[in-house]
C-alpha positions in Angstrom: -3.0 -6.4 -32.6 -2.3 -5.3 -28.7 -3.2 -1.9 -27.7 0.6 -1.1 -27.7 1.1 -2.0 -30.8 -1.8 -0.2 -32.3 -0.3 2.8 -30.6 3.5 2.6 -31.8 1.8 1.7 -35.2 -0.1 5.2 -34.9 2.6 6.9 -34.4 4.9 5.3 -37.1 2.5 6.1 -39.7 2.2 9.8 -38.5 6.0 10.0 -38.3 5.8 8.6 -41.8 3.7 10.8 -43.4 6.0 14.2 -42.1 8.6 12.4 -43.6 8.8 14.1 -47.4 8.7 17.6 -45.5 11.7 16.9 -43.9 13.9 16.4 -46.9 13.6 20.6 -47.3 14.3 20.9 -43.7 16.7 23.9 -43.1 17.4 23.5 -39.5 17.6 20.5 -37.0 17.2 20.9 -33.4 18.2 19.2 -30.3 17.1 19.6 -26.6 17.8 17.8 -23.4 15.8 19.1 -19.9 16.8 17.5 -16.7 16.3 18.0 -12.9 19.7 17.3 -12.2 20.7 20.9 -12.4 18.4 21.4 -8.8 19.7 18.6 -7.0 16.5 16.5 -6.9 15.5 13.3 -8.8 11.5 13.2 -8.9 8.2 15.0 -10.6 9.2 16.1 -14.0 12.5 14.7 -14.4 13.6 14.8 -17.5 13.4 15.1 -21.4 14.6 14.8 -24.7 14.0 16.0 -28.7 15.2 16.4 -32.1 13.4 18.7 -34.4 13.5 20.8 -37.5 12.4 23.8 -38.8 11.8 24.7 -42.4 13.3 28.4 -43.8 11.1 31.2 -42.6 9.1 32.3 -45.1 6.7 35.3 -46.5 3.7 33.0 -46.3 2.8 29.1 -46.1 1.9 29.0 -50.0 5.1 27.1 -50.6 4.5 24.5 -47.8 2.2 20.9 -48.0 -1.1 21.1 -47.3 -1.1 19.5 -44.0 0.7 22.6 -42.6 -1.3 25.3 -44.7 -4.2 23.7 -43.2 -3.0 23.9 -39.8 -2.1 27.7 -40.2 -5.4 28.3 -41.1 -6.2 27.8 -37.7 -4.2 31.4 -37.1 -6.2 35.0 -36.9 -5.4 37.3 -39.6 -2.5 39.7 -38.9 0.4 41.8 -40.9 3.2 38.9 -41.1 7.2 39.4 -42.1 7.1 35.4 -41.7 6.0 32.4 -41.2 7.5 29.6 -39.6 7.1 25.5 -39.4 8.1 22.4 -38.3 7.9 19.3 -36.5 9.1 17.4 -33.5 9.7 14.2 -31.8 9.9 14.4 -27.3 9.9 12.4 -25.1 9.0 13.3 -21.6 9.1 11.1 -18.4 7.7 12.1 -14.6 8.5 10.0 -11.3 8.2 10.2 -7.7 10.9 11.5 -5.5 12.3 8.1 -4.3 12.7 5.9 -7.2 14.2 3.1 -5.4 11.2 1.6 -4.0 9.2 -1.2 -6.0 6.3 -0.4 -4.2 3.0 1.7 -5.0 3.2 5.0 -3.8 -0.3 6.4 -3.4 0.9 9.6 -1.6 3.5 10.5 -4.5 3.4 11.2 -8.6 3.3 8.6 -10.2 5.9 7.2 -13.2 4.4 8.3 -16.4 6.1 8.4 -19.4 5.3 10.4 -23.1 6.3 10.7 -26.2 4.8 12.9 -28.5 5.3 13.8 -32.5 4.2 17.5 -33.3 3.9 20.0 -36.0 4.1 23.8 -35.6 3.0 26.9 -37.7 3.5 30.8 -36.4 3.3 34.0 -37.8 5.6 36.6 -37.2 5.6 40.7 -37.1 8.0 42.6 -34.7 5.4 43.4 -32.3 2.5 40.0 -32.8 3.0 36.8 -33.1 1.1 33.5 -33.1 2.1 30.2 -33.3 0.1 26.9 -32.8 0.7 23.1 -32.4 -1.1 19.7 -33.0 0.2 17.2 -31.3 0.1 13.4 -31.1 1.4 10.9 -28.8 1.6 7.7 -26.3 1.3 7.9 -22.6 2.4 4.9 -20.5 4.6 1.6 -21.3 4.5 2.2 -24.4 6.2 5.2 -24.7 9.9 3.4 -24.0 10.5 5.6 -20.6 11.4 3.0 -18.4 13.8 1.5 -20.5 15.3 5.4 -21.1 15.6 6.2 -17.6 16.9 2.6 -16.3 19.5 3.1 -19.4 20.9 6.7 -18.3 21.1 5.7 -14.7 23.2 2.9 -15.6 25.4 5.1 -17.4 25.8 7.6 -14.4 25.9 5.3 -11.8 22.9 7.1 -10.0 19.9 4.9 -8.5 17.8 2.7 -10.7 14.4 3.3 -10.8 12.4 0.4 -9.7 8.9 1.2 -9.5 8.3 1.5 -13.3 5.4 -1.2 -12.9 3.3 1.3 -11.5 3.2 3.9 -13.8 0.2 5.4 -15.8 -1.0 3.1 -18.1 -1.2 3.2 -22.2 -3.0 5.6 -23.4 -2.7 8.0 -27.1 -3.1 11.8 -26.0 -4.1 14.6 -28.7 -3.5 18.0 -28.1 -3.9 21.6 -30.0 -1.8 24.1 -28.3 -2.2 28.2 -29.5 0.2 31.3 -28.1 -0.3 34.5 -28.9 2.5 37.5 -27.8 2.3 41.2 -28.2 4.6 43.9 -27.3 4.4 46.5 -25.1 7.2 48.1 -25.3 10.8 48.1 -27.1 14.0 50.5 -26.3 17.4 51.1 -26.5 19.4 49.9 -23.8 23.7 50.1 -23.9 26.4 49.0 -26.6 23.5 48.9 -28.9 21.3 46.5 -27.0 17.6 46.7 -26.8 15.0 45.7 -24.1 11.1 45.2 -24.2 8.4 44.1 -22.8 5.5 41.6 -23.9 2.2 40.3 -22.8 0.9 36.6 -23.7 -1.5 33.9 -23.3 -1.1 30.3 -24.2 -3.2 28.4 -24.1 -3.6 24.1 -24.7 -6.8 21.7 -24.8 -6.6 17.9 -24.6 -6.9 14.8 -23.2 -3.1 15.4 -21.8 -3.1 18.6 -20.6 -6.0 21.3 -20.5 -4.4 24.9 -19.3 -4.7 28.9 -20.3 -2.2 30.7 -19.0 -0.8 34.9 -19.0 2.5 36.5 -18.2 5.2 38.7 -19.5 8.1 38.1 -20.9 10.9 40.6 -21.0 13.7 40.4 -23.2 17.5 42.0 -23.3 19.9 41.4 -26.6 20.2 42.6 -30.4 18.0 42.4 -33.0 15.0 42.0 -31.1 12.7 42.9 -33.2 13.7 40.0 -35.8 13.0 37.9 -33.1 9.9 38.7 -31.6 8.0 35.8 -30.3 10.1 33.0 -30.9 10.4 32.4 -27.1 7.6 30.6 -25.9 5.7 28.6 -23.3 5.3 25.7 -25.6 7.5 22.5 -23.5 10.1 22.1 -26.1 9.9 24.5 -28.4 12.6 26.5 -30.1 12.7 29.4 -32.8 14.7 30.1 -35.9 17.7 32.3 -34.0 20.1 31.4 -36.7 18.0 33.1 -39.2 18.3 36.7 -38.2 21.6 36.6 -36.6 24.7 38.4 -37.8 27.9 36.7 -38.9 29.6 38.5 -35.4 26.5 36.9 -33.3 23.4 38.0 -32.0 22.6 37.5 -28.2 19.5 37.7 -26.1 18.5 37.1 -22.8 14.9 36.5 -21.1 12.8 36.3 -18.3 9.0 34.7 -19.0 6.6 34.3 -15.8 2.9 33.3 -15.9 0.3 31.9 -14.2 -2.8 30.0 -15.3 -6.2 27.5 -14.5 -5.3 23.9 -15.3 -8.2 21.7 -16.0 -6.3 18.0 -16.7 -3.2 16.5 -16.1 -2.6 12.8 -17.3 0.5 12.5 -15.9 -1.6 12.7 -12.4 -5.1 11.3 -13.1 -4.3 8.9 -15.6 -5.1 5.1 -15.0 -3.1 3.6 -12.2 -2.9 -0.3 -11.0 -3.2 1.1 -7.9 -5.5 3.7 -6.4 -3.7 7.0 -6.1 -4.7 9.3 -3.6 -3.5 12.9 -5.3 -5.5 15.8 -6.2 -4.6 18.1 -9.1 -3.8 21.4 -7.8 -5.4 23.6 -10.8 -3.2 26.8 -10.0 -0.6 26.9 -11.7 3.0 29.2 -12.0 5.9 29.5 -14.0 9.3 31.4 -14.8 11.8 30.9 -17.2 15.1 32.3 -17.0 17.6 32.2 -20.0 20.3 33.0 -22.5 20.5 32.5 -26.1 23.4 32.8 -28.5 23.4 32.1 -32.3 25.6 32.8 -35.7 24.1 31.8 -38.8 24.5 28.3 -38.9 23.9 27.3 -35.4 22.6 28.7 -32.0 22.1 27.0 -28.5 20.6 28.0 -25.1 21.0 27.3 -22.0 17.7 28.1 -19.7 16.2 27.2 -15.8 12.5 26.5 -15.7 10.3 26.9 -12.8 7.0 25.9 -11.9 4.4 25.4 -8.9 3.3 22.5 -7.1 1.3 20.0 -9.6 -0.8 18.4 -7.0 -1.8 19.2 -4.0 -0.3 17.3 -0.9 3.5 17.7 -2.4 5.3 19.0 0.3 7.7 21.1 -2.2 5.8 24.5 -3.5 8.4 24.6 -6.4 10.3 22.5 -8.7 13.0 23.3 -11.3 15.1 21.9 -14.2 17.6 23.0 -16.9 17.4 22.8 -20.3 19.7 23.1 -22.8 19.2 23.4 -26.5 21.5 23.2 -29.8 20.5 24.1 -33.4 22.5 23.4 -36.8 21.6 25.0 -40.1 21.5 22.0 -42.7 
């Protein structure tokens, strides 16, 4: 068997084995990022999931043993609920110009990923925690070349032709933990509320290796119901719909942080060329956004911001929006 069809095959029998959870699902999810929104085509450029989330709960008791195992890997706290779930993203990075079909030593590189993850948290109005385990395919495998070529096609924008350089096939693990704990909550106008948090997140693998702190501060209703959900997680989304009233609940948010990165396989990952870039370990982000949700659905619309990813780009920032929809089954 090749090594890409070991991989697919890998993730096929992970995908598989989720696939009785799912039936008892309560919520799918849908999310599409893209660099469009900036102007640019080039470093992370764009990405794409479906998810679900099962109905939040007083404990995992009720839930299989993969994901009561996985919450053990939580810390002991008062909980109002506990959440899970699972999804599948793809992810796909390039250079700036995407027309050349040439190496590019001085530029990112293609990579493309795509990932299957599950998800357990615990939730209070003031701490939460949440953790991931995730399992995926870096490289050819992963079907990014043939997504990108596809949606450039349909927009008529410039087709990428230096896919034959991209990082090569490799399977990435990842555990991923984010803790949050407020500050501070208080009434703001027309029966709003504001507050404060501080966090750390923090991710170990052979993809990405990071620990990161900020703040995120908050403006909506209900806030307290809510605490948490919002994370630094790529891709993740909270149960909204859950605590929302029938009129709608509304929040919007403002999360900054800055961390030490120790890996990045999207950069150092095997090349058939020799690259000449240099990971750029500080790192910075901010995320800007609004959420709306009723009961059976939500969406959000957010920009995300980070630093440089390697040292010799000549842009100190890059940016993309991302736009999420939820629907109660």
């Amino acid at each position: 068997m090749s090594r890409k069809n070991r991989h697919a095959t890998a993730l096929v029998l992970l995908s598989a084995s989720l696939t009785p959870i799912s039936v008892t699902a309560d919520q799918i999810y849908f999310s599409f990022d893209n660099d469009v929104i900036v102007g640019v085509d080039g470093d992370y450029s764009n990405g794409l999931l479906v998810g679900w989330l099962a109905a939040p709960e007083r404990d995992f008791s009720s839930a299989s043993t993969a994901f009561q195992w996985q919450s053990k890997l939580l810390f002991t706290q008062q909980t109002e609920q506990s959440h899970r779930g699972a999804k599948l993203y793809s992810r796909m990075w390039t250079p700036t110009e995407i027309a050349y079909d040439f190496p590019q030593p001085q530029e990112r590189p293609y990579a493309g990923l795509v990932e299957l993850e599950s998800y357990t948290g615990i939730f209070s109005p003031t701490l939460a925690q949440k953790n991931w385990l995730t399992i995926g395919v870096i490289g050819p495998a992963s079907g990014a070349e043939a997504m990108q070529t596809l949606v450039h096609k349909i927009t008529s924008s410039t087709p990428p032709k230096g896919w034959d350089y991209q990082i090569e096939n490799q399977l990435t693990l990842q555990l991923a933990y984010e803790v949050d704990a407020l500050l501070t909550r208080q009434q703001a106008f027309e029966n709003s509320q504001w507050d404060l948090s501080v966090f750390n997140h923090t991710m170990a693998g052979n993809f990405r290796s990071q620990t990161s702190a900020g703040l995120t501060l908050r403006w909506g209703d209900d806030l307290a119901q809510t605490f948490g959900q919002v994370s630094s997680q790529a891709g993740h989304w909270g149960n909204f719909s859950y605590s929302a009233n029938p009129h709608g609940s509304w929040m919007a948010y403002l999360r900054m942080q800055a961390g030490y990165r120790f890996n990045d396989l999207t950069l150092d990952g095997d090349l058939p060329y020799e690259s000449a870039l240099e990971i750029n370990h500080e790192q910075a982000q901010a995320s800007l956004g609004v959420i709306w949700a009723f009961p059976t659905w939500s969406v959000r619309w957010s920009f995300d911001f980070y630093s440089k990813e390697y040292q010799s780009d000549v842009d100190d920032w890059h940016g993309y929006g991302v736009i999420s929809y939820s629907k109660v089954l």
